[in-house]
C-alpha positions in Angstrom: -68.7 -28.7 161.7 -69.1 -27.3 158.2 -70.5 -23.8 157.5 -71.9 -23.7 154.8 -72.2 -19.5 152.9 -74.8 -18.8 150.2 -74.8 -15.8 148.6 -77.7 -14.3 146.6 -80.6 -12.5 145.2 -83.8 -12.3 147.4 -85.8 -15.4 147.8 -88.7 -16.6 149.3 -88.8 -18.0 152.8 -90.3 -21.2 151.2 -87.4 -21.7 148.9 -85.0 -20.9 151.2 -86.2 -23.6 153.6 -85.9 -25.7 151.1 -82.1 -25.0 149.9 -81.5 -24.9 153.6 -82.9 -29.0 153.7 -81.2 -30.1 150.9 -77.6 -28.5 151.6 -77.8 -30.2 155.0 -78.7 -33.8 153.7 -75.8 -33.4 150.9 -73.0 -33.1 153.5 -75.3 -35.9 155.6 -74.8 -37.7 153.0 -71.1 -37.2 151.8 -69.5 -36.7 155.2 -72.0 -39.3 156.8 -72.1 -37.0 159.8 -75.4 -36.1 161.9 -77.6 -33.0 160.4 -77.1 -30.7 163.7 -73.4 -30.5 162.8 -74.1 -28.3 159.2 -74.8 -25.0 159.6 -76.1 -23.2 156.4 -75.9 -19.1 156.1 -77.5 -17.5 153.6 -76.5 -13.7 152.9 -79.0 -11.6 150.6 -77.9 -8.9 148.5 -80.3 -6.6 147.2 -80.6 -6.5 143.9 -79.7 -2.8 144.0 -76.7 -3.8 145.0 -76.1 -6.7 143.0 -74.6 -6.3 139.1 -74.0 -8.6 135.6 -72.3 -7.9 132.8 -72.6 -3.9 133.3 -76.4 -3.6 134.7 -77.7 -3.4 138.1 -79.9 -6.8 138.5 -82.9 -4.5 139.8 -82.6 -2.9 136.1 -83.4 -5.9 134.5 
């Protein structure tokens, strides 16, 4: 069963649905195995708590 970890900014519910979907028909599709076997976790980090290149992404 493949567990799939996304890491990132805050999203929408919307788009998140979406990645969700289409992260679960890509292993569908390469691993031809059925869709209730892919699990997908999505962790959100705050961008308070989230830096590039020396800045805080909320300072941006």
């Amino acid at each position: 069963m493949p567990v799939v970890t996304v890491q990132q900014g805050p999203r929408t519910v919307e788009l998140k649905r979406e990645l969700v979907a289409r992260i679960t028909d890509a292993f569908v599709d390469a691993y031809q195995i059925p869709a209730e076997s892919v699990q997908v976790w999505i962790h959100e980090v705050p961008t308070d708590s989230w830096g590039t290149a020396g800045r805080l992404t909320a300072d941006r």
